[in-house]
C-alpha positions in Angstrom: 10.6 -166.0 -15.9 8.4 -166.0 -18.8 6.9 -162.4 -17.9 10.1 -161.3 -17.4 11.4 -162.3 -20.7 8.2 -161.1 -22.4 8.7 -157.6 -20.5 12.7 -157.7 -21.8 11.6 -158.5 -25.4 9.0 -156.3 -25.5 11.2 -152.9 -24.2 13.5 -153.9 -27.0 10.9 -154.0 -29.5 9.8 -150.6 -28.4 13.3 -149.5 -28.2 14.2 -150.6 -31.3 11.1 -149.1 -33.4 12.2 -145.5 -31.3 15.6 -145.9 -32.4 14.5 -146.8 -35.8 12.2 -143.8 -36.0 15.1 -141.2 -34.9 17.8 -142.4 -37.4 15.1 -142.8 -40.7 13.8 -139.2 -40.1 17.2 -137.6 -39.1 18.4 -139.7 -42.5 15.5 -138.2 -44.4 16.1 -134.9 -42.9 19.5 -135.1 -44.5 18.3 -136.3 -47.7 15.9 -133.6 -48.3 15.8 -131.6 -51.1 16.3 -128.1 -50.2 13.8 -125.4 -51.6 15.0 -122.1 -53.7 14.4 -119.5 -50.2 15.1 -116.1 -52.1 15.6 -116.2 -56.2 17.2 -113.6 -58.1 19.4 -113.2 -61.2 22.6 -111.7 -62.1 21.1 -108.9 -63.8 20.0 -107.7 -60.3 23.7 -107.3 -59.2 24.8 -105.6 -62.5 25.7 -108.7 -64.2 24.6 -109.7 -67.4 23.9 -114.1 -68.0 22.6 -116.9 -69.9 20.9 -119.3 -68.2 22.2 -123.3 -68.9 20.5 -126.1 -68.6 22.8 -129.6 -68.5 22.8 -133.0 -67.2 25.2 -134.3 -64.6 27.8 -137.2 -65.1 24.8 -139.7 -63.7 21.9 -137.5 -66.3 20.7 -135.5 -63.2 19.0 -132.5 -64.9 20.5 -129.3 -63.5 20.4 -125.7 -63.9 23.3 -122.5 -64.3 24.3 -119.1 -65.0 27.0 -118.3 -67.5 28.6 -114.8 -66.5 31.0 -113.8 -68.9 33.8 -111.4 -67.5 33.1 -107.5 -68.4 35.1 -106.6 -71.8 36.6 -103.7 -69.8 38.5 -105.5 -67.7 40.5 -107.7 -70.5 43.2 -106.9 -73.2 41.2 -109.8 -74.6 37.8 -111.1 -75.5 35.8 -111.8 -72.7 35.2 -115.2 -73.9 38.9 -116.2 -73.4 38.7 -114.8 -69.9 39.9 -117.5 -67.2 36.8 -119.2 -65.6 35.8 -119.7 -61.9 32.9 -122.3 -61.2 31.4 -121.8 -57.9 30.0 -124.3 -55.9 27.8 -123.6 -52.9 26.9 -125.4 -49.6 24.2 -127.5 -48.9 21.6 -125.2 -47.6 22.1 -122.8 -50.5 22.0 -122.2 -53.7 23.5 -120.1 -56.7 21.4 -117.0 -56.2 23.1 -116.8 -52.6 26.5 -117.0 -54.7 26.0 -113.4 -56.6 27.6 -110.8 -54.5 30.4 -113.1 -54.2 30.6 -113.9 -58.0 30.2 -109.8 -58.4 33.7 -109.6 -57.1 35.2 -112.4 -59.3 33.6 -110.5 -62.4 35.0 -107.0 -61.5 38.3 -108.9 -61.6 38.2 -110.1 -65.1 36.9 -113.6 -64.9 34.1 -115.6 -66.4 31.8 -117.2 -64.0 30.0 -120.3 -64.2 27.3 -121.3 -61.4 24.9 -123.9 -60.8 22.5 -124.9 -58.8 23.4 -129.0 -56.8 21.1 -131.5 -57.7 17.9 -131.3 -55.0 18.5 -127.5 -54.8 17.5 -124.6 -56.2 16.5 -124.9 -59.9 17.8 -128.0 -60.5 16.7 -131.4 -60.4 17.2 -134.2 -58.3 15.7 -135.8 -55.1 18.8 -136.3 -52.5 21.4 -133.8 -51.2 24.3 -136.2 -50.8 26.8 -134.3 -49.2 28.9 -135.1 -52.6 29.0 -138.1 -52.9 26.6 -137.9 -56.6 27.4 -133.7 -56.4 30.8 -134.6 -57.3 28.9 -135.7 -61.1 27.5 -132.9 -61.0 30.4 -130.5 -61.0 31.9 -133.0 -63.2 29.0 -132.0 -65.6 29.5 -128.4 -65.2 33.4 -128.9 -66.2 31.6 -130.5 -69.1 29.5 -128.1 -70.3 32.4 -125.7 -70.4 34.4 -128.1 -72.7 32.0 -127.8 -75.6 32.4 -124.2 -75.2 36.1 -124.7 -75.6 36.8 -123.7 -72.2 39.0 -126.3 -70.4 41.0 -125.4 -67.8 38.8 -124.1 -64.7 39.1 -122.6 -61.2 37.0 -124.1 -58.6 35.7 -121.9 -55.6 33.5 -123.7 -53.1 32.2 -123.2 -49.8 30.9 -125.9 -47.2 29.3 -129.2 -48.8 30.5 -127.3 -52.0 34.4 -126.9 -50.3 33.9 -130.4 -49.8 32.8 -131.3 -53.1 35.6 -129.7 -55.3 38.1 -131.6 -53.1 36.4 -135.0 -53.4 36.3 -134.1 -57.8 39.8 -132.5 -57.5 41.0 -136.3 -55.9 38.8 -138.4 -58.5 40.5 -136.4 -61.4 43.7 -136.7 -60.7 46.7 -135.5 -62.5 46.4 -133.8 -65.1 43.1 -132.4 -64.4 40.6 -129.5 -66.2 40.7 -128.0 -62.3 43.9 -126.2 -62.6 43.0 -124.2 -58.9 40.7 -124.5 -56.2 39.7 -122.4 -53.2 37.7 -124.7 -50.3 36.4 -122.6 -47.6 34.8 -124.1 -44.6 34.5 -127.7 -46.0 34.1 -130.5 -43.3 36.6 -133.2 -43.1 34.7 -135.9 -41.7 31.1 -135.9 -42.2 29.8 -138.1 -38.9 31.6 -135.9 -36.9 29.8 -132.7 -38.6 26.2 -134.5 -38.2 26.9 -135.5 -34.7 27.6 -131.4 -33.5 24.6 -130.2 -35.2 22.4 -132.8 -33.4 24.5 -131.9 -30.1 23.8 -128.1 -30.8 19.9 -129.2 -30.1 20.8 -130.6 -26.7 21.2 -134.6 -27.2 24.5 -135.6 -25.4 27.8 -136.1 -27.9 28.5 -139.7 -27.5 24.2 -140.1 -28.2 24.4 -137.8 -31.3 27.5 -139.7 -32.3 25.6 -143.1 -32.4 22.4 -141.3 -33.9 25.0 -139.4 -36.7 26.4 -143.2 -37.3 23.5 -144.7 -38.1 21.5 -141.5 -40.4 24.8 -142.7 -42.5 24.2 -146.1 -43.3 20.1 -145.8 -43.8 21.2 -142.6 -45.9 23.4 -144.9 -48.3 20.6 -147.7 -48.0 18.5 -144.8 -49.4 20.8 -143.4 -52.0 22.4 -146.9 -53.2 25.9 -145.5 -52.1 28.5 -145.0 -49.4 27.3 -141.5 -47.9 30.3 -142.7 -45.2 33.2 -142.1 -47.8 32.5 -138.6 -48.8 35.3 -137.4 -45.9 37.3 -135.2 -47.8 40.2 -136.7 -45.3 40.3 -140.2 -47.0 41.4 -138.5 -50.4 43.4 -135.2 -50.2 46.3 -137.1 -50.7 45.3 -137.6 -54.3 44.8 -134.3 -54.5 47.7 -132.4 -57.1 46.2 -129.3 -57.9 46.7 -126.2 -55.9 44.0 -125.4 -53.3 43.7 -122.4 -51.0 42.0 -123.4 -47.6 39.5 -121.3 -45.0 38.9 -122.1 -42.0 36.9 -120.1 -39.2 38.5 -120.7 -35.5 34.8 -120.8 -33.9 33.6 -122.9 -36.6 31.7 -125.6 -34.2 30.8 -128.2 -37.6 35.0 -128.6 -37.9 38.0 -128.0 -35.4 41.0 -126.2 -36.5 42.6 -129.6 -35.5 40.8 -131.1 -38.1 40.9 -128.8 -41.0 44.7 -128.6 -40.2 45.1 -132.3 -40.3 43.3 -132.1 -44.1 45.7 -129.2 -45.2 49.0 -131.3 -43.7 47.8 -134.3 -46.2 47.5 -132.3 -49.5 50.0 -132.8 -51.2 50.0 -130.0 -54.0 51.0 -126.4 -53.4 48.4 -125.2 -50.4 47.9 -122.2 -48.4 45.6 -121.9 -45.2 44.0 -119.2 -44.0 42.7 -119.6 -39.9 40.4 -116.8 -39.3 40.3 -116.6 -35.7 37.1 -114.9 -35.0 34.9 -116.5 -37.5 32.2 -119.1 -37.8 31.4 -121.5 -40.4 31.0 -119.9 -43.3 31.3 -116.4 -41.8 34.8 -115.2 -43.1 33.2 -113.5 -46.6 31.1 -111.8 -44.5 33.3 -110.1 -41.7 36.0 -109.2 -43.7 34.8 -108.9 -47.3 37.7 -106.5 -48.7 40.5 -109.2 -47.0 38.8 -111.9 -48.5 37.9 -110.7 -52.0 41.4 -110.3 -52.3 42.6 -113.1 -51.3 40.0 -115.5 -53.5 41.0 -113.2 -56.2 44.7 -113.1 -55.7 44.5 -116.9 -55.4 43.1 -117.2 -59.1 45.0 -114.9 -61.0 48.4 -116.7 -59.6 47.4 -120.0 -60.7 44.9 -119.5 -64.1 
């Protein structure tokens, strides 16, 4: 009896140390900051910038480009243009944003990016999957207040999608986010963690328990609750306008889910399914289709 209690207690101690080891390094894996991959400026994509440097709500230090729209394109002074910030996903950065900003310029807007804390240029230690990212496009809005600008639109893509919509719901009504476009944004985070570590072969209902668990030692790490960022516990605060994108072979989110996100927003909404896309892959496939649409969507509501 005694050996075989020994035995018992020791394969838990084993198992539990394994178990222990997964979750802290996929949790750390999570965390980590991600490094700048390719850097390059507006001025290589005809655009000309100044280069910001700001704090986020919590006094994250962080880092942006200020694009003013082309005087060409306005019976007005560029300055007084309408502004798009654009926020980008969580393996990215703003320099990924520039042919996408390109289009926004052409059109007549200002644009304002930025780099997410533990990205890029900017500093910070944890990518949070926006639960602190939502102070720092809170600090971005900010920025563009002392410059007098105060109504914004807000165009992000993945962990950024996900992001604006989390800072859309905080603000409430009335808000300085007067539009927002959210393409490919995941609408509960567990569920996006546990296909990624399916996609490497661990069985679903495994991954789901693993995905769980990163969660909590992730908010142990952070000092928060990394499992409230779902974008689907607060779009029904949401009051501002948003234009949704979803790709049909987008394996991170189901069309069930996105469509159960855009079916709780209660402000004016549009959603765009495109069938033959993958996360993130829609600006890519059909660039002229979606350029007009991200544009069309700002010009009807700034």
């Amino acid at each position: 009896m005694t050996t075989t209690t020994e035995t018992f207690l020791l394969g838990l101690v084993i198992f539990l140390l394994v178990w222990g080891g997964i979750v802290s390094f996929g949790a750390m894996r999570l965390l980590r900051r991600r490094r700048l991959r390719q850097a390059t400026t507006p001025n290589a994509h005809g655009m000309g910038y100044e280069t910001i440097t700001f704090s986020a709500r919590d006094g994250t230090p962080l880092v942006g480009w200020w694009i003013l729209a082309p005087p060409s394109t306005q019976d007005e002074m560029p300055s007084t243009a309408s502004t798009v910030i654009l926020c980008h996903g969580s393996e990215g950065s703003m320099d990924h944003w520039l042919p996408l900003a390109r289009v926004l310029h052409q059109a007549g807007f200002n644009v304002f990016l930025f780099d997410f804390r533990a990205h890029g240029r900017s500093g910070g230690r944890h990518t949070t999957f926006g639960m602190y990212e939502r102070d720092d496009l809170l600090g971005a809005i900010d920025v563009l207040a002392e410059r007098g600008i105060t109504r914004v639109g807000v165009w992000g893509v993945s962990m950024g999608a996900a992001t604006a919509l989390l800072t859309a719901a905080q603000m409430g009504k009335p808000s300085s986010i007067a539009a927002l476009i959210a393409d490919g944004s995941f609408v509960y985070l567990k569920r996006t963690i546990a296909r990624r570590i399916h996609f490497w072969g661990i069985p679903h209902w495994l991954g789901w328990h693993i995905a769980a668990w990163m969660l909590v030692v992730a908010g142990v790490r952070t000092h928060g609750r990394m499992d409230q960022v779902d974008p689907i516990l607060w779009s029904k605060h949401i009051y501002i306008p948003v234009l949704y994108i979803h790709g049909g072979l987008d394996w991170l989110t189901t069309t069930a889910e996105a469509s159960l996100l855009v079916a709780q927003t209660p402000a004016p909404h549009e959603f765009w399914i495109v069938p033959d896309a993958r996360h993130g892959e829609t600006a890519t496939k059909y660039p002229d289709d979606y350029a007009a649409r991200i544009v069309g969507w700002f010009q009807r509501w700034l």
